[in-house]
Structure formats: structure tokens, C-alpha cells
C-alpha positions in Angstrom: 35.5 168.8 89.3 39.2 169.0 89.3 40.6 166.3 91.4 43.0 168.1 94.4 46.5 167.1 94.7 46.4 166.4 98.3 43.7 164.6 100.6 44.2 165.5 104.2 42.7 162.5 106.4 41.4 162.9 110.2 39.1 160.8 111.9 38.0 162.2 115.3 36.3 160.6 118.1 35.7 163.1 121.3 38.3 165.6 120.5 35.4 169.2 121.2 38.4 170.8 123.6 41.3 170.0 120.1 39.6 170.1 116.7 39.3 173.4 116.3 42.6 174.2 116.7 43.7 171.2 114.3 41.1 172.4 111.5 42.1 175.2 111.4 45.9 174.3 111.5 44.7 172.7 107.9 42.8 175.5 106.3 45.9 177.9 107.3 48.4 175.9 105.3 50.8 177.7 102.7 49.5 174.9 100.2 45.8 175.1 99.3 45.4 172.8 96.7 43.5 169.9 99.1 40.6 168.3 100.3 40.4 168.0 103.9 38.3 164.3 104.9 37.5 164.9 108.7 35.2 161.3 110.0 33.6 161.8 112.8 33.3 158.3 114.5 30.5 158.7 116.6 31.5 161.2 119.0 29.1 162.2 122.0 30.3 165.0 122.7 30.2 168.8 120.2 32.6 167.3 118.0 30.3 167.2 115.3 28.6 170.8 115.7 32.3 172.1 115.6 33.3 170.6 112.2 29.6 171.7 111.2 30.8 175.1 112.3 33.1 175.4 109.5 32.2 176.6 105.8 35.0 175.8 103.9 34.0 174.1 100.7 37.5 171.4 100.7 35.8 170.2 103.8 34.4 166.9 103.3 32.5 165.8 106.3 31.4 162.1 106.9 29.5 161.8 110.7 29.3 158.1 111.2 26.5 157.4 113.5 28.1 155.2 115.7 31.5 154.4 116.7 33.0 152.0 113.9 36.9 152.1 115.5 40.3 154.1 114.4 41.7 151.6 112.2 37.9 151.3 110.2 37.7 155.3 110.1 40.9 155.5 109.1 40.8 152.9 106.3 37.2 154.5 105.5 38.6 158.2 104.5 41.9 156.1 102.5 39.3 155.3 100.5 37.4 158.1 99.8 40.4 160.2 99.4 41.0 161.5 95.7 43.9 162.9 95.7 47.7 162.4 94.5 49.2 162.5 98.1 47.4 161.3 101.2 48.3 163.4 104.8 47.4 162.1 107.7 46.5 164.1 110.5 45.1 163.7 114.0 42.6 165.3 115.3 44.1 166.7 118.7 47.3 167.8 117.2 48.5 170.8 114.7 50.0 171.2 111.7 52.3 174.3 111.4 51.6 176.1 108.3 54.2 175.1 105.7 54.1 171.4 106.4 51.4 170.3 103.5 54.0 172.8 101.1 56.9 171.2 102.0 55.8 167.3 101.8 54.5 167.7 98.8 57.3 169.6 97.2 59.3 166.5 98.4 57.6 164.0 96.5 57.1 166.3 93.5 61.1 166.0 93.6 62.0 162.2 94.8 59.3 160.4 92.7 61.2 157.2 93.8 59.9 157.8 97.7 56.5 156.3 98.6 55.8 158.7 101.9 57.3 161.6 103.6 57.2 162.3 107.2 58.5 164.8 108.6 60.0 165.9 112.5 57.5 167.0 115.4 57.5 168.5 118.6 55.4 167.1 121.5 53.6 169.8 124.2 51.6 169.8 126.8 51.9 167.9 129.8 55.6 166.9 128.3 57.9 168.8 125.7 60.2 167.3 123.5 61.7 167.2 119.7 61.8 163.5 117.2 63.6 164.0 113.8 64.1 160.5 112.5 66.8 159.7 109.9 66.4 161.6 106.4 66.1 158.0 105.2 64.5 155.2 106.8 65.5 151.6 106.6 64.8 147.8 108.1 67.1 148.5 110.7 65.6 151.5 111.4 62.0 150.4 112.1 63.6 147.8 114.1 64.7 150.5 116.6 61.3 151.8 116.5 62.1 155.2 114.1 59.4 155.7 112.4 57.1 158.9 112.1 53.3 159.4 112.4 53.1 162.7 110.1 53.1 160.7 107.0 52.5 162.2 103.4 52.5 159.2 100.9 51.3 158.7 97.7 48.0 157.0 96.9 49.4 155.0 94.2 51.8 152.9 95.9 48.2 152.8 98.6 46.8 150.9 95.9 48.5 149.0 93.9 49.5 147.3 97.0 46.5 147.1 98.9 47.9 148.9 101.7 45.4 149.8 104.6 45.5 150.0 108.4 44.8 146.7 109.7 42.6 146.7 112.7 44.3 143.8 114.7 47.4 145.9 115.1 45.8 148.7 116.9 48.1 151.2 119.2 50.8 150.2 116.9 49.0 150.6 113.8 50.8 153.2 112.3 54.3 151.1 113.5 52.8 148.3 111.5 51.7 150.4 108.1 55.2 151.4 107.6 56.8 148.1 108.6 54.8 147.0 105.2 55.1 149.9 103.0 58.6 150.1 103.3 58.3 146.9 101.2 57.1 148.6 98.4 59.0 152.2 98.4 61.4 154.2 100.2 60.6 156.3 102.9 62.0 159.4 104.2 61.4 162.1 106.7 62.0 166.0 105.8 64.6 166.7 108.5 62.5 169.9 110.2 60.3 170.3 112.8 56.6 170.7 111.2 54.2 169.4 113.5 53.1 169.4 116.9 52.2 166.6 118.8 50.1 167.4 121.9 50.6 164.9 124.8 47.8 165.4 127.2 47.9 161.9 128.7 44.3 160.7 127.2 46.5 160.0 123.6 45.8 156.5 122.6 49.4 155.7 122.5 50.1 156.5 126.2 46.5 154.9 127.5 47.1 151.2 126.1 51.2 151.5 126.3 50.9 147.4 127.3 48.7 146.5 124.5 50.7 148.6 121.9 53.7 147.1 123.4 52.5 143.2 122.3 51.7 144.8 119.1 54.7 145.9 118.3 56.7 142.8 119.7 54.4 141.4 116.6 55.7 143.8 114.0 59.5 143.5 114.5 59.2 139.8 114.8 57.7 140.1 111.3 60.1 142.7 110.1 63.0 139.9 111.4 61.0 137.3 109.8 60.8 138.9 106.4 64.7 139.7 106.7 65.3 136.3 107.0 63.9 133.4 108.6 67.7 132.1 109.6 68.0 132.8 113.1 71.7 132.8 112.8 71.0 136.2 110.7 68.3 137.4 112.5 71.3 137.2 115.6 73.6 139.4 113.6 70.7 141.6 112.4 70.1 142.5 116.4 74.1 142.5 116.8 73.4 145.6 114.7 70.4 146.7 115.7 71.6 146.6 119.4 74.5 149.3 119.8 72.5 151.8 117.4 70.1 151.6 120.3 72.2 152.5 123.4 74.3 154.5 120.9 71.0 156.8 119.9 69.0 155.8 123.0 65.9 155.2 120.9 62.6 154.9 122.6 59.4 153.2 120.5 56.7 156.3 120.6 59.2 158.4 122.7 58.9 156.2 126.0 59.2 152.4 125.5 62.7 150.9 125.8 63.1 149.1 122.1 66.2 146.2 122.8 68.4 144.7 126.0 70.3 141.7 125.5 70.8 138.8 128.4 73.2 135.9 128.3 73.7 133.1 130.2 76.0 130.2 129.2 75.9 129.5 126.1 72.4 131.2 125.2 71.2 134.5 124.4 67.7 136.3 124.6 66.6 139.4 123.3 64.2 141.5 125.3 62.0 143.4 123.2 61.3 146.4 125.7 63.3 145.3 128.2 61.1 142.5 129.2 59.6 140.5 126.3 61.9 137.6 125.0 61.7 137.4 122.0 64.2 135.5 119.9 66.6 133.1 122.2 69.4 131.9 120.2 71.7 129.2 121.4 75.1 128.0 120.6 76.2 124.5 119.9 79.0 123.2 121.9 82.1 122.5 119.9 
């Protein structure tokens, strides 16, 4: 059986009023040549009979019989996936139709670049455009940029081991780039080919305070791996600061990445406005 060049990855977990729409989104793509992994984690509600529903033969259906988690079913399709490229996709959004096309055309031409996202528009209950920079950087996933449309190749997945890691949940995507950037470039196709539907029961918005600790975790880490001098780490923020009010970025669209206090001869760096979490002092001359 010839292996496809793209596996499309969506676990689902309750989603009977959104999957249809975001199947279909999948099977309507310009680019064909795919095999779409849809997990269904246990759902209780029709989820399952709606996937069922669907005779499309680059369907590969897996219906856990209980509920294993995100990060596991997510971690569970990686590695069933076959193909060259890995998309991600979530079950309650849609892809318009040229985005699988265009992603992979990307990589076909950068073979340096490790993943591709690409820009999205949010609807529903709010309404907005994110294009992050063509290319990313440190500094960049500092300020929060990064995207959740992700196509990436499954080489650079395994030669480096790289899976979703389940105690960095509502940042887990945050925390996959922070690590693959280690390995290869990533860059984001500077066009709006996905929409992102905020309905207010997204994961993201739901456990904002948890993801928030999470993600004080991964920047620390991205600091950390920058350099462990805190004298550096202070001119790393020193940059990272005025991007921030320059560009106004916002972690996940609504959380308030960096504000800096002083007082005498210290100074602290709120991580959303209200998590310290680098205090650097200066000695007295």
C-alpha cells in the first residue's frame, strides 16, 4: 500500500455539534494525497456514529473505549501516522481548502524547516486574525508567537523523540515548539488558512490559570536553555520587553505575556502581568 505523503491527526472528545464540519473541511482539501487519523477518546456523546458516518477510505478511525487524555491521544495518532508530513488538526475547528496544498508545497521547497504553520482566523463568540512572523525565533516564543496549525515533518518527530508531554497540558502545544525549535527552523506561511472557532468551552479559554503556570514553565526553560547567566537572561527580556508593548502580543490571543517592576536597585519580571519570575538585582558600586 503506498505510504501517503501527509497524515492529518485529530483526536476528538465530545465535539457531535463540530466534527462534521471539520471532517469534512479535510476530505474537501485541494491536496488529496493523505490519511486522515481521527481518535475518538471516549466520547459519550454521537461523536463516534458521526465519524462512523463517513466512508471515505483515508479515514483511519481508532475509538478508544475510554477517555485516555489529549496529550496521550495525541501522542497515540504521532505514532500511528505514516506519512512524510504530520498536520494537526482539531476537531472543532476548519481547515479552509488549500491549507494541506500549501503546507506541504512549503516544505517540498525549504527542506531545511522542520514545521510550517500557517495564520488563522478565530469566530464565533469572538472574531479576530493571528499571522505570526514568516520565521520564528527564541525570542519569538518568548513573546508567546507561536501557531497551533502545525505541518511538520515526521522525521525531525523521530529522530528526536519529539511527542506531547502530558504534564504540560493547556500549553502543550506552547511547549512542543519551545523543543522542536531546538532541532529545526520553524516558519509560518504568512496567509490566513484556518479557522479557529472560539465557543468559550475551548480548552485553552476553560483552564486559562492552569495554562498560565504552564507556560510560566516553558519560557523559564526557553531562558534557561539560552543561558543559565541571569545577567543574559536580563538582556534577553531587555529585548524581549519592547517587542511586546511594541506588537502588543497576547499568549493564545488573551494573556498579557511580560511587565517589568523596579524598585531600588532590583528588578522583577512579571510573566502575565502577575507571576515573578526572574528578579535580578544590582550590586552596589
Amino acid at each position: 500500500m503506498k505510504t501517503p505523503k501527509v497524515s492529518v491527526i485529530m483526536p476528538a472528545y465530545n465535539v457531535e455539534q463540530y466534527i462534521k464540519e471539520a471532517i469534512d473541511s479535510i476530505l474537501n482539501q485541494t491536496f488529496q494525497d493523505f490519511e486522515f487519523i481521527i481518535l475518538n477518546d471516549g466520547s459519550t456523546d454521537n461523536t463516534a456514529q458521526i465519524v462512523r458516518s463517513f466512508k471515505d477510505k483515508r479515514i483511519k478511525f481508532i475509538d478508544n473505549p475510554y477517555n485516555q487524555g489529549f496529550i496521550a491521544s495525541l501522542n497515540q495518532c504521532l505514532d500511528i501516522a505514516k506519512g512524510e508530513y504530520i498536520a494537526k488538526m482539531d476537531s472543532d475547528d476548519i481547515s479552509l481548502p488549500e491549507r494541506l496544498e500549501k503546507q506541504v508545497k512549503y516544505l517540498d521547497n525549504n527542506p531545511q524547516v522542520g514545521l510550517v504553520g500557517t495564520g488563522y482566523k478565530a469566530f464565533g463568540k469572538k472574531e479576530f486574525i493571528v499571522i505570526h512572523p514568516q520565521k520564528s525565533t527564541y525570542l519569538d516564543l518568548l513573546q508567546g508567537c507561536c501557531t497551533t496549525i502545525f505541518m511538520c515533518r515526521k522525521s525531525t518527530l523521530d529522530k528526536n523523540n519529539l511527542r506531547f508531554r502530558k504534564e504540560y497540558l493547556y500549553a502543550e502545544d506552547y511547549d512542543f515548539y519551545a523543543r522542536f525549535i531546538k532541532s529545526a527552523p520553524i516558519h509560518n506561511i504568512q496567509e490566513v488558512l484556518y479557522l479557529y472557532r472560539w465557543h468559550g468551552n475551548n480548552v485553552s479559554i476553560k483552564q486559562s490559570k492552569a495554562q498560565t503556570e504552564t507556560t510560566r514553565k516553558i519560557q523559564q526553560e526557553l531562558l534557561d536553555f539560552l543561558s543559565t547567566d541571569t545577567k543574559v537572561q536580563e538582556k534577553i527580556l531587555h529585548l524581549v520587553s519592547p517587542l511586546i508593548k511594541k506588537h502588543k502580543y497576547y499568549l493564545f490571543n488573551f494573556i498579557p505575556i511580560l511587565k517589568v517592576k523596579q524598585k531600588n536597585n532590583s528588578k522583577t519580571y512579571y510573566l502575565f502581568h502577575f507571576i515573578p519570575t526572574i528578579t535580578l538585582k544590582r550590586e552596589e558600586k
